[in-house]
KOLVO-981600 format. One record per residue (C-alpha): residue in one letter; x, y, z; residue number from 1. Coordinates in nm, 3 decimals. Layout:
% residues N
ZAKE  code     east    north       up  pos
ZAKE     a        X        Y        Z  NUM
...
***
This chain:
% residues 443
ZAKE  code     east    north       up  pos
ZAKE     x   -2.215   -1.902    5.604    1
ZAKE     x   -2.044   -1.709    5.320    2
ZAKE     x   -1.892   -1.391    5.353    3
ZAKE     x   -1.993   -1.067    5.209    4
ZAKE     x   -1.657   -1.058    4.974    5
ZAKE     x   -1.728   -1.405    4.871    6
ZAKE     x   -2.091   -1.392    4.795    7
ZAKE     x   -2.033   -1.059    4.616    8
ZAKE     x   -2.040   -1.082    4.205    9
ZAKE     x   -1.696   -1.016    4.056   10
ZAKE     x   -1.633   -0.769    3.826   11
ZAKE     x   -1.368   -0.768    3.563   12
ZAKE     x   -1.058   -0.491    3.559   13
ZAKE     x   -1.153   -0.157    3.353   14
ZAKE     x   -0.846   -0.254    3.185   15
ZAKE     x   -0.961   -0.649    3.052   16
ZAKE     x   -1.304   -0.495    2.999   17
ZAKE     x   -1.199   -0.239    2.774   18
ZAKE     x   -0.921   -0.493    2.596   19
ZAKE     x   -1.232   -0.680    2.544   20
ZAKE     x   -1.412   -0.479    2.392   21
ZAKE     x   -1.137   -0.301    2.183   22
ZAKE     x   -1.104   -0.647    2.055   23
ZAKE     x   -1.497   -0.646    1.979   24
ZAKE     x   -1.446   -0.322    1.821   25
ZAKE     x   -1.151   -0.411    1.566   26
ZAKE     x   -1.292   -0.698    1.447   27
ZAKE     x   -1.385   -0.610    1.090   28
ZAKE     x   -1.746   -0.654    1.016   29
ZAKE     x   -1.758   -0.391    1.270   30
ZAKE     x   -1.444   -0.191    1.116   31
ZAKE     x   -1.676   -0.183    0.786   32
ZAKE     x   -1.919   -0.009    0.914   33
ZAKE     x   -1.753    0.263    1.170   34
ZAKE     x   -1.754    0.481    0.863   35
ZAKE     x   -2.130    0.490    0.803   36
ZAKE     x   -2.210    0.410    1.190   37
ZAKE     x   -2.052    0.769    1.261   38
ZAKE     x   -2.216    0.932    0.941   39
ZAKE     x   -2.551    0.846    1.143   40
ZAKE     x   -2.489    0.951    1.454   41
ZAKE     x   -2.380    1.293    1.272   42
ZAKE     x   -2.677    1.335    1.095   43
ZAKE     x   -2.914    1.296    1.384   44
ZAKE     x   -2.708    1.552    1.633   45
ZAKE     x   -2.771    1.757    1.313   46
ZAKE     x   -3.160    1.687    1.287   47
ZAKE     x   -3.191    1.761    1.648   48
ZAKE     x   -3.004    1.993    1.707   49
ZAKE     x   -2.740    1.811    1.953   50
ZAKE     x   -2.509    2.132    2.042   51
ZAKE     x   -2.182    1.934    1.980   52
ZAKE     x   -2.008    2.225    1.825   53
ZAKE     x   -2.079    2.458    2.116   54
ZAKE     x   -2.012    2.172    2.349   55
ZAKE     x   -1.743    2.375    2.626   56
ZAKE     x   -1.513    2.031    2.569   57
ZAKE     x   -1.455    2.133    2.211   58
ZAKE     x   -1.265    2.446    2.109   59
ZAKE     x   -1.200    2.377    1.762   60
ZAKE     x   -0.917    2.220    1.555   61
ZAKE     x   -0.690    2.532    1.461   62
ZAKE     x   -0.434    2.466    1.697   63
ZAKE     x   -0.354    2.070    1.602   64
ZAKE     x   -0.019    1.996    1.481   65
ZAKE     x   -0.031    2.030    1.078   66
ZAKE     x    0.075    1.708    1.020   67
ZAKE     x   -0.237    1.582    1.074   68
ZAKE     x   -0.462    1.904    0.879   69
ZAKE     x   -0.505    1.689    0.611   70
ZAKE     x   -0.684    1.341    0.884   71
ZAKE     x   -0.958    1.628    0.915   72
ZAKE     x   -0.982    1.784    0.563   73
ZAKE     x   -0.962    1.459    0.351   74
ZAKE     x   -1.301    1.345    0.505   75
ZAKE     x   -1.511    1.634    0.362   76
ZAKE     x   -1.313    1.934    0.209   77
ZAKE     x   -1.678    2.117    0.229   78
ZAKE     x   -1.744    2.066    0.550   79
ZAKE     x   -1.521    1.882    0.796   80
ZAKE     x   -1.694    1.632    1.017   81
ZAKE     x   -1.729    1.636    1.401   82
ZAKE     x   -1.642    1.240    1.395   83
ZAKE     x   -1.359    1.167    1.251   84
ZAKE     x   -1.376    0.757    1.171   85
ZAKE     x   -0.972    0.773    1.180   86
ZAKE     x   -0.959    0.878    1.520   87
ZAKE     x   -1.179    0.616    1.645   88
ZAKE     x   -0.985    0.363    1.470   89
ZAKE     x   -0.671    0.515    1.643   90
ZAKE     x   -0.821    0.441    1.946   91
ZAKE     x   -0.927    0.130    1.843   92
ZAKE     x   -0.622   -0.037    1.744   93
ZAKE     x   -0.384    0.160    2.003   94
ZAKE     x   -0.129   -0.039    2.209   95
ZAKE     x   -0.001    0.034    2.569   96
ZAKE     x    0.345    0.145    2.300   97
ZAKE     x    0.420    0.222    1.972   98
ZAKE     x    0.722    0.170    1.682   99
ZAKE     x    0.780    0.443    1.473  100
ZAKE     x    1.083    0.464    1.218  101
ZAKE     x    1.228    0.184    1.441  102
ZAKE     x    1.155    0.328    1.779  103
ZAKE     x    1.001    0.185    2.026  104
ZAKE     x    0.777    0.441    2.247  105
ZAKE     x    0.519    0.395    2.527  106
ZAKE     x    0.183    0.577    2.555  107
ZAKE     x    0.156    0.813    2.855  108
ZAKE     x   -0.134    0.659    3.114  109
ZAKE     x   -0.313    0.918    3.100  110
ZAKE     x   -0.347    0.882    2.729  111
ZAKE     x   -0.476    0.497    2.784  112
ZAKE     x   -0.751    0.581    3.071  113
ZAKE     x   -0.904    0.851    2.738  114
ZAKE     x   -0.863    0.594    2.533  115
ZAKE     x   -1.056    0.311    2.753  116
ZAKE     x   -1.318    0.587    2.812  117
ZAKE     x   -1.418    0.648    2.427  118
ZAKE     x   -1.457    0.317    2.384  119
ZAKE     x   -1.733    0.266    2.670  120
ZAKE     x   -1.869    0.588    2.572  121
ZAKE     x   -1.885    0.513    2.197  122
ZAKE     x   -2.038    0.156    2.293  123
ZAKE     x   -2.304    0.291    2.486  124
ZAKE     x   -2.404    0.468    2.206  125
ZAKE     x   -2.379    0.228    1.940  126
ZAKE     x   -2.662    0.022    2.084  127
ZAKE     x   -2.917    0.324    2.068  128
ZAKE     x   -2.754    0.449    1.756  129
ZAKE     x   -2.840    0.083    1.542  130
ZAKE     x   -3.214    0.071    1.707  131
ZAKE     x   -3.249    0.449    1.530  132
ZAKE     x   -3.129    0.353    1.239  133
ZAKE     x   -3.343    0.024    1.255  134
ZAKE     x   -3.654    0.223    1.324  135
ZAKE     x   -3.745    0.067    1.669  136
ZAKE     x   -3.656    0.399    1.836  137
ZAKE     x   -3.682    0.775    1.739  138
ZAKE     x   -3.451    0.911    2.029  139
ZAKE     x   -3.105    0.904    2.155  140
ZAKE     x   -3.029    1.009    2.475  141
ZAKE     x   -2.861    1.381    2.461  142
ZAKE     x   -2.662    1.290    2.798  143
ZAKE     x   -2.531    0.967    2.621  144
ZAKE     x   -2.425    1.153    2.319  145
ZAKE     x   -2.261    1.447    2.489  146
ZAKE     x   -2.048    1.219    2.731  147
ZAKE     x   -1.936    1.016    2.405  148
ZAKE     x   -1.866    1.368    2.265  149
ZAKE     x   -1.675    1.480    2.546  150
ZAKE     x   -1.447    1.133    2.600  151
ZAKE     x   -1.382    1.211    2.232  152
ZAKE     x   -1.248    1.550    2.237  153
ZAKE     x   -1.011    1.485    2.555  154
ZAKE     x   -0.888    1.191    2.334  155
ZAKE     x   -0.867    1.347    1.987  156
ZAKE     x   -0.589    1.660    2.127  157
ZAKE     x   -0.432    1.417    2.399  158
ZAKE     x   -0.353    1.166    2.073  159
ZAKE     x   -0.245    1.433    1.842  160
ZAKE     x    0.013    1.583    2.041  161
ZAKE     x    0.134    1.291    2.172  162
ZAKE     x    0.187    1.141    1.838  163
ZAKE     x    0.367    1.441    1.739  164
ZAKE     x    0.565    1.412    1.990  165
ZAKE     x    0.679    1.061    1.933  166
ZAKE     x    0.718    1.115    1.567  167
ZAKE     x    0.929    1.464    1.619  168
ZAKE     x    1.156    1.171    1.839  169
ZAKE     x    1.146    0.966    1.553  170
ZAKE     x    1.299    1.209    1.328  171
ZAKE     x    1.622    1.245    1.530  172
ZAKE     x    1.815    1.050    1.328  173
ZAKE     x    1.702    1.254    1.027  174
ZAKE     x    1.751    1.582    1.198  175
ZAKE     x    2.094    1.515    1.327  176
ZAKE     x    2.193    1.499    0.934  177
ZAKE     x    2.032    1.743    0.862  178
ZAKE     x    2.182    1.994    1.104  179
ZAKE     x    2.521    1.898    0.958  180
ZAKE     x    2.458    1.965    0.608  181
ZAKE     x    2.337    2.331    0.567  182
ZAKE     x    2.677    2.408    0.789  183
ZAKE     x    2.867    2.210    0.530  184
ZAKE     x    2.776    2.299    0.225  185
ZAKE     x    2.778    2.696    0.365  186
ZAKE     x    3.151    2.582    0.408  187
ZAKE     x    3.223    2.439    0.093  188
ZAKE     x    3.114    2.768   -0.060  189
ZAKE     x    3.331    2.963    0.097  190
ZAKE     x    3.626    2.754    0.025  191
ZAKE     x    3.539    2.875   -0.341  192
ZAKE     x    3.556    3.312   -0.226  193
ZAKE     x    3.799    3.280    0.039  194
ZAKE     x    4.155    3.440   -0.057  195
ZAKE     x    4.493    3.209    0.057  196
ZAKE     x    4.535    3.127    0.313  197
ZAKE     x    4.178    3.190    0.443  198
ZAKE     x    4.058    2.900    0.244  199
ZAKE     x    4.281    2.643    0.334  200
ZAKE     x    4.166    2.695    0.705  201
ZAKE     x    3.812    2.698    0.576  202
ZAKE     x    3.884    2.332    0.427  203
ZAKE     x    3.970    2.246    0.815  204
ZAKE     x    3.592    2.316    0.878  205
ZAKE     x    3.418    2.165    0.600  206
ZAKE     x    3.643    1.844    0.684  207
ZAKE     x    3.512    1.883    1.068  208
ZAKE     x    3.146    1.947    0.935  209
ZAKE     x    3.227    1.617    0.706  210
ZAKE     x    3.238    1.400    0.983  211
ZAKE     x    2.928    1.559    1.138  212
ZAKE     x    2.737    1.429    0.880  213
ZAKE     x    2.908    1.095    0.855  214
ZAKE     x    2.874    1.022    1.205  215
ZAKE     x    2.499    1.080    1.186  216
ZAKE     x    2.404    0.891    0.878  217
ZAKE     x    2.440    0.528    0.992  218
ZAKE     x    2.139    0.593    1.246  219
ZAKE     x    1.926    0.748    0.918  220
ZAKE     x    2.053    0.432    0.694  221
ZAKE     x    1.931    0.226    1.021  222
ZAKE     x    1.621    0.323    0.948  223
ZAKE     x    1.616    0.334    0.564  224
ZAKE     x    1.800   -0.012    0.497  225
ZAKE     x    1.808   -0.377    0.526  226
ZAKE     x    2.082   -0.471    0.791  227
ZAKE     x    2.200   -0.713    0.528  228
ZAKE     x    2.263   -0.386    0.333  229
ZAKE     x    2.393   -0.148    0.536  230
ZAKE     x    2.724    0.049    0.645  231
ZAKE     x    2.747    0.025    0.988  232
ZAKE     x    3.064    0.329    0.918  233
ZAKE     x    3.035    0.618    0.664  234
ZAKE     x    3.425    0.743    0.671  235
ZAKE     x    3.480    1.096    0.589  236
ZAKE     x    3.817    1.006    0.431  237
ZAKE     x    3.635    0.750    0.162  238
ZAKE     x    3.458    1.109    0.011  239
ZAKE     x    3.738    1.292    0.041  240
ZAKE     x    3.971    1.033   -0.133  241
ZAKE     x    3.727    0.994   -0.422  242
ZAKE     x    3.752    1.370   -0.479  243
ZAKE     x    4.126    1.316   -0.480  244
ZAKE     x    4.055    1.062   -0.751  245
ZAKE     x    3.843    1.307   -0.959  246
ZAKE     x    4.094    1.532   -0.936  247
ZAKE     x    4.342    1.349   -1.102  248
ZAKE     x    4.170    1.167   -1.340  249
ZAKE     x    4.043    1.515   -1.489  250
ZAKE     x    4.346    1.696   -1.429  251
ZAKE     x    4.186    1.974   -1.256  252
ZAKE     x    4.389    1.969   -0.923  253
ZAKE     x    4.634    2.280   -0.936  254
ZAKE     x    4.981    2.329   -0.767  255
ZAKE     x    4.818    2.483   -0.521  256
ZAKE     x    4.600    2.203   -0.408  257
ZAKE     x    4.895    1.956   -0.418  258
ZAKE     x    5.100    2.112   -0.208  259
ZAKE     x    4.895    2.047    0.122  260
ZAKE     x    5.165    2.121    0.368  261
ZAKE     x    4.969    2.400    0.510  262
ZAKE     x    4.683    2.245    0.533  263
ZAKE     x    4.784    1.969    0.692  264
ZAKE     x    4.986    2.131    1.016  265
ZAKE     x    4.608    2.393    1.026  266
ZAKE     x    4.459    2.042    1.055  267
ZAKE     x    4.703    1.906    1.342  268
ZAKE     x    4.678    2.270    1.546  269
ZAKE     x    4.308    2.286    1.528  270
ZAKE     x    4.170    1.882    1.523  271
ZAKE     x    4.459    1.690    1.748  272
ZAKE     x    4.784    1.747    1.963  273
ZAKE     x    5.017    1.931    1.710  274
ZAKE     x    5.248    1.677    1.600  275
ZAKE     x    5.549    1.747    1.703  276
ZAKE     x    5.906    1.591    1.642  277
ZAKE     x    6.085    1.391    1.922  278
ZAKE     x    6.348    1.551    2.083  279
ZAKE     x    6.594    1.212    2.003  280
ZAKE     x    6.495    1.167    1.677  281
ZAKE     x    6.754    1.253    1.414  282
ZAKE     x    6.611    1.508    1.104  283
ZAKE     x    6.796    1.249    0.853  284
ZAKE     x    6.735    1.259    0.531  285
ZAKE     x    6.401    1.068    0.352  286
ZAKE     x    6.239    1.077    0.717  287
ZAKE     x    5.890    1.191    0.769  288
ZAKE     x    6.097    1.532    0.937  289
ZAKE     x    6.317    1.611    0.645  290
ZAKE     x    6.285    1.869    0.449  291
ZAKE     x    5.915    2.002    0.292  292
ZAKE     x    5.767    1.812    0.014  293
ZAKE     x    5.371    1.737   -0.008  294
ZAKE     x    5.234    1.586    0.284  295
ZAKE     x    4.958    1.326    0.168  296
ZAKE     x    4.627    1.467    0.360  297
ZAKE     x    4.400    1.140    0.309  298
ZAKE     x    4.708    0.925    0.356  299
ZAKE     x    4.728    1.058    0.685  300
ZAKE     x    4.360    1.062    0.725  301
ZAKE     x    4.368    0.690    0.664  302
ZAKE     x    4.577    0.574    0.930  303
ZAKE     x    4.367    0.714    1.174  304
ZAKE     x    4.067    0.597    0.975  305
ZAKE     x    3.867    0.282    1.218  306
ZAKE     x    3.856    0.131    0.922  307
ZAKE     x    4.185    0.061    0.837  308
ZAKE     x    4.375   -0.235    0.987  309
ZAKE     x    4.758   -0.245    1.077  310
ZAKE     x    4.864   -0.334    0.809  311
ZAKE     x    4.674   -0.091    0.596  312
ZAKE     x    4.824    0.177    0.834  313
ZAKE     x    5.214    0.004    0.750  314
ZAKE     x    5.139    0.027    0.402  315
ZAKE     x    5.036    0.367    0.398  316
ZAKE     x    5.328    0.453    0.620  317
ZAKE     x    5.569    0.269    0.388  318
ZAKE     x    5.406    0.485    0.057  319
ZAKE     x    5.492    0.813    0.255  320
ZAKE     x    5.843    0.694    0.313  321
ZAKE     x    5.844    0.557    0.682  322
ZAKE     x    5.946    0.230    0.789  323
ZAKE     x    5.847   -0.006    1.052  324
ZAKE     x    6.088    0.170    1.308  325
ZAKE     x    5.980    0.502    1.225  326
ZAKE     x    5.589    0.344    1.282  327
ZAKE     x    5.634    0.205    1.588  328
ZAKE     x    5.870    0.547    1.738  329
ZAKE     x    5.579    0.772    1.611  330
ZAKE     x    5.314    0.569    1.802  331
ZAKE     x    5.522    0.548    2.063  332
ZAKE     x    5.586    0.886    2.118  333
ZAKE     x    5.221    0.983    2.078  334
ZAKE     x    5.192    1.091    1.721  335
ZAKE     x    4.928    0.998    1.512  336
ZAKE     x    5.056    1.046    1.163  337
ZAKE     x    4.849    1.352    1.139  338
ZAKE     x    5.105    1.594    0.954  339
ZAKE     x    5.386    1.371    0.888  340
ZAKE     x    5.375    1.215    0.605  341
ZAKE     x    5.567    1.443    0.361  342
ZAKE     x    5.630    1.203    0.082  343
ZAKE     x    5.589    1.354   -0.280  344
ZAKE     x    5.278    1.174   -0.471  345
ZAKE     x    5.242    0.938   -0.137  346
ZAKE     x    4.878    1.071   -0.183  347
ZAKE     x    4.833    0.953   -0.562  348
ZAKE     x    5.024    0.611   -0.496  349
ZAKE     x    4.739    0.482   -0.226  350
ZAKE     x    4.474    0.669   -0.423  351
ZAKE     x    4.542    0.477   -0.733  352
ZAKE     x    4.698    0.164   -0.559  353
ZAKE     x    4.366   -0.019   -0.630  354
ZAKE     x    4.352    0.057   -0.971  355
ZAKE     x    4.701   -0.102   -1.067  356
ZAKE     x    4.557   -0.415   -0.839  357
ZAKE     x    4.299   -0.485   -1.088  358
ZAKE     x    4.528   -0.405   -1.404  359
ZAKE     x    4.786   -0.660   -1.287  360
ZAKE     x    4.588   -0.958   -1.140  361
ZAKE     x    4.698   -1.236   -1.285  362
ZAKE     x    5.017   -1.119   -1.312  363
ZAKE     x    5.330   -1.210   -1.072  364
ZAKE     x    5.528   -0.907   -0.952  365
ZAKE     x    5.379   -0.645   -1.094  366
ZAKE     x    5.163   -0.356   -1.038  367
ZAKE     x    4.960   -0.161   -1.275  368
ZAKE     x    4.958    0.205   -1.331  369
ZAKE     x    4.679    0.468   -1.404  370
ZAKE     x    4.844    0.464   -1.763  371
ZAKE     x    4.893    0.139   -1.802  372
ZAKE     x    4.568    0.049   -1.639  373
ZAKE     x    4.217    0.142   -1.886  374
ZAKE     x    3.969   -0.097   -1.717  375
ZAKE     x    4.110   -0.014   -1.337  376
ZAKE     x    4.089    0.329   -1.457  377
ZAKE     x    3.776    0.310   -1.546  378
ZAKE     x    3.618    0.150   -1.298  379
ZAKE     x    3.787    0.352   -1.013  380
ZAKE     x    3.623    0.661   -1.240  381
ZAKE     x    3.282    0.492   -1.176  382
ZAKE     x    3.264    0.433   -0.838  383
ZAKE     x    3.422    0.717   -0.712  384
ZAKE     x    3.200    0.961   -0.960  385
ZAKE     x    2.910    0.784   -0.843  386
ZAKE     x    2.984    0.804   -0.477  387
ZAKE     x    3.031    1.172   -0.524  388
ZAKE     x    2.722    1.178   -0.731  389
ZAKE     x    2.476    1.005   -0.509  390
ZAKE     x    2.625    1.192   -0.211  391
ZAKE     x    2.536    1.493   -0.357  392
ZAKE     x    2.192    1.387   -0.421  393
ZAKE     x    2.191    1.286   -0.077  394
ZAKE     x    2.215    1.616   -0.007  395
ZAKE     x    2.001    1.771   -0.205  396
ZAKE     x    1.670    1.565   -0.073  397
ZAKE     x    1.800    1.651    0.264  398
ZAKE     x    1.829    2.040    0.211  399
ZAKE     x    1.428    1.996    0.014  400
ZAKE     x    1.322    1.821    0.367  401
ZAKE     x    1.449    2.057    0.584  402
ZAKE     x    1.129    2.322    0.550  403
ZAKE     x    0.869    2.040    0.524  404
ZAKE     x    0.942    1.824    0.811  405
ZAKE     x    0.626    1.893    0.972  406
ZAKE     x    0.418    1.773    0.673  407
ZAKE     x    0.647    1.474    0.528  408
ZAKE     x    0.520    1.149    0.642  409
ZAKE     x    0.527    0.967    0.978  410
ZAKE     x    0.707    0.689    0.842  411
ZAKE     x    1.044    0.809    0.676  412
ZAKE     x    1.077    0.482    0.457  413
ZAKE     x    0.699    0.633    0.287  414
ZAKE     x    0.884    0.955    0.193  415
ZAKE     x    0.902    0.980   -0.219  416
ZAKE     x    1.296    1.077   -0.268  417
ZAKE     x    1.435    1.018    0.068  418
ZAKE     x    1.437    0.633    0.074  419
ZAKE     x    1.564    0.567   -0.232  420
ZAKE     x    1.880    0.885   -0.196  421
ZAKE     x    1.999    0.684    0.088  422
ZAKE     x    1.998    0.325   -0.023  423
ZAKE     x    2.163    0.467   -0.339  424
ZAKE     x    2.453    0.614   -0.173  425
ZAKE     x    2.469    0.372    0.094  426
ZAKE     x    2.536    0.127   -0.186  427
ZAKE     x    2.785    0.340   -0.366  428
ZAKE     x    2.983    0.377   -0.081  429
ZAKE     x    2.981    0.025   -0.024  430
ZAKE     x    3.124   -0.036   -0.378  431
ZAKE     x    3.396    0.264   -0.311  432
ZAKE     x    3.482    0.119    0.016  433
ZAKE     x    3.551   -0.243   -0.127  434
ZAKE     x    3.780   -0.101   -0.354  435
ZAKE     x    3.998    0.192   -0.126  436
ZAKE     x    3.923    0.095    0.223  437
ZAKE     x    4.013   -0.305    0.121  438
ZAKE     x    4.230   -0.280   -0.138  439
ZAKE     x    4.409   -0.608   -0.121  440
ZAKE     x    4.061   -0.799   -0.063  441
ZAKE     x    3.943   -0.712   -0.381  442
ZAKE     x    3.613   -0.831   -0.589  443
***
C-alpha cells in the first residue's frame, strides 16, 4: 500500500515555477503586447473606480532616486501612469545578479521573493484581463487587482533603490578620479598666486595630487577601453616630463624654474626618507654631493618610476653624472635618487634623448640634437602637446560630471563626452610613453 508522501501530487519549487513562467513572460509575442496589456488594465481600474492611487501600499513616487524621474515621466508627461511597462519588464528579465560598468553584483533575496510575487500576481490577472478585453467577461476581480497592485509597489521602491545602489558602486572608479581632480587643479592655481618659496612647496602637492589621479584612472580606462587598448599604468612623471618638453620647446621655462634644487630636497622631506649623504662617502668633485647645480626633478622621478627598467635607471644615473659605483652605493645605502641628481641640463638630455634617437637612426655613432633634429622635434612637439591636451580635456568632462552624477547614465561607456575623453588620452599617453618611457625601443 502506498504511502501518504508517495501518493501525494508533487508540486514544483516557487523558484522553477516562477523561472518558468518568467520565461513565459519574456518571450516576445508576449513582450509586444505588455505595453497595451497594462494600458487596459489601467483604463478599467479607471472606469470602475479601482482605488489604486489611495491603495495604503502606494505613497507616491517623490521620494525615488532621480535617476530614474525620467522611467516615470517619459511614459505620459500629462499624466504619469500607475503601470509602468518598464518596471514589469525589469522584473521580467531580472537575474539572481547583475553587471554594471563591469561589476558583477547580486540581487538581495528579498528583492527576488518581490520579484517572483509580481509575476504570479500579474499572471493571475492577465487571464481575466484578455477575457475583458475579448468581451466574454465584464468584471475583474477587485481582490485580484489590488494584490497585483500591492506585489507591484513593494517591487517598484525595493528595485529602485537597489539599483541605485549598485550603480552608485559602479561609479567608484569614476568617483575616485574625480575626487582627485578638483584638489588638483585648486593646486595648480595656486602655484600661479603663491609668492617664493610658497609655490615651490605648493608644486610638492599638486605632484602628490598627480598621482592621485593617476593611480585611479586605470580602473576608469578598465571600464572605458578595450584591454587590447589599454594602459594598465598612467605615470605621473610621463605628464610632468611632457610639460618639461613644452617648456623648452617654447622657451617659456625661466631661471627660476630650472633651478629645482629647492624643490627637489621639499620633495625628499615631505614624500620619502630625506636623502641623506653617507657618512664614508667622499664629497669629490662631479659626484651627485658636490657642489649645487640643477638637480633634474623628472630624472629623479624616473628612476623610481615602475616603469623604468635597470637599465633605464643606469642611463638616467649616467646623464646626471653618476656611475655604476655611485648606483649601486646609493641603493645600497638606502637612497632612492630622490634629490641627488645635481647634474646641469641632466633634465633636458633624457627629455630630449628620444628626439636625437629618431634624428640619427640610420646613422652609426651619433646622436641627434633638438637643433639638429626638425622631424624628432616635431614629433616629440606632437605627442607631448597632445598628451597635455587630451589630459586636459580629460579633465574638463570630469569637472562637467561631477554635479550630474545622479542623472548621467547607468552605463558610463553611454555617457556623450566621457567615453571618448578617455580613450583619447589613454591613446596619447600610449604614443608619449613609447617614445620617453622606451626610448631605445622605438617605433
Amino acid at each position: 500500500m502506498p504511502s501518504a508522501s508517495t501518493s501525494a501530487a508533487p508540486t514544483l519549487p516557487a523558484g522553477l515555477s516562477c523561472l518558468a513562467l518568467r520565461r513565459e513572460l519574456g518571450e516576445s509575442k508576449h513582450l509586444d503586447s505588455l505595453e497595451e496589456s497594462l494600458i487596459n488594465l489601467e483604463r478599467y481600474v479607471i472606469d470602475q473606480n479601482v482605488p489604486l492611487e489611495t491603495s495604503p501600499a502606494f505613497t507616491g513616487r517623490d521620494s525615488i532616486p532621480l535617476r530614474f524621474k525620467a522611467l516615470f515621466s517619459e511614459n505620459a508627461p500629462d499624466q504619469p501612469r500607475l503601470l509602468v511597462p518598464d518596471v514589469l519588464r525589469a522584473a521580467i528579465a531580472m537575474e539572481d545578479s547583475e553587471v554594471i560598468n563591469g561589476l558583477v553584483q547580486s540581487r538581495d533575496p528579498q528583492l527576488l521573493l518581490l520579484r517572483n510575487r509580481l509575476l504570479v500576481k500579474y499572471n493571475e490577472v492577465r487571464g481575466p484581463l484578455a477575457a475583458y478585453v475579448s468581451g466574454n467577461t465584464s468584471k475583474i476581480a477587485v481582490k485580484c487587482i489590488s494584490e497585483m497592485w500591492q506585489a507591484w509597489v513593494e517591487f517598484e521602491k525595493t528595485w529602485l533603490y537597489e539599483e541605485e545602489s549598485h550603480i552608485v558602486a559602479s561609479f567608484q572608479p569614476l568617483v575616485d578620479v574625480l575626487l582627485a581632480v578638483e584638489p588638483f587643479l585648486r593646486s595648480r592655481g595656486r602655484e600661479r598666486v603663491l609668492p617664493h618659496p610658497r609655490s615651490e612647496k605648493q608644486k610638492v602637492n599638486s605632484v602628490m595630487m598627480l598621482e592621485a589621479i593617476c593611480s585611479a584612472l586605470p580602473r576608469l580606462t578598465a571600464v572605458l577601453v578595450p584591454a587590447v587598448d589599454r594602459c594598465l599604468i598612467f605615470d605621473p612623471v610621463l605628464l610632468l616630463l611632457a610639460e618639461h618638453v613644452q617648456g623648452r620647446l617654447r622657451g617659456t621655462i625661466t631661471p627660476a624654474d630650472q633651478d629645482e634644487i629647492r624643490l627637489a630636497h621639499t620633495i625628499a622631506e615631505e614624500c620619502c626618507d630625506v636623502a641623506v649623504a653617507p657618512l664614508d662617502r667622499p664629497m669629490s668633485t662631479g659626484s651627485v654631493w658636490s657642489q649645487s647645480g640643477q638637480p633634474a626633478f623628472i630624472a629623479k622621478a624616473l628612476c623610481c618610476s615602475p616603469l623604468m627598467s635597470p637599465q633605464d635607471s643606469r642611463l638616467v644615473t649616467s646623464l646626471a653624472g653618476l656611475s655604476q659605483a655611485d648606483f649601486t652605493q646609493l641603493r645600497s645605502a638606502g637612497v632612492d635618487l630622490i634629490g641627488c641628481c645635481r647634474k646641469r641640463s641632466a633634465l633636458e638630455e633624457y627629455a630630449l634623448k628620444a628626439v636625437g634617437h629618431i634624428a640619427s637612426r640610420g646613422t652609426q655613432g651619433k646622436r641627434g640634437s633638438l637643433a639638429q633634429s626638425s622631424v624628432g622635434a616635431h614629433r616629440a612637439d606632437n605627442l607631448t602637446a597632445g598628451l597635455l591636451r587630451r589630459f586636459d580635456q580629460l579633465l574638463d568632462v570630469l569637472l562637467s560630471m561631477k554635479s550630474t552624477l545622479e542623472h548621467i547614465p547607468t552605463d558610463l561607456s553611454t555617457h556623450p563626452r566621457l567615453p571618448a575623453a578617455v580613450v583619447a588620452f589613454n591613446t596619447a599617453y600610449k604614443r608619449a610613453a613609447r617614445l620617453y618611457m622606451e626610448p631605445d625601443n622605438l617605433l
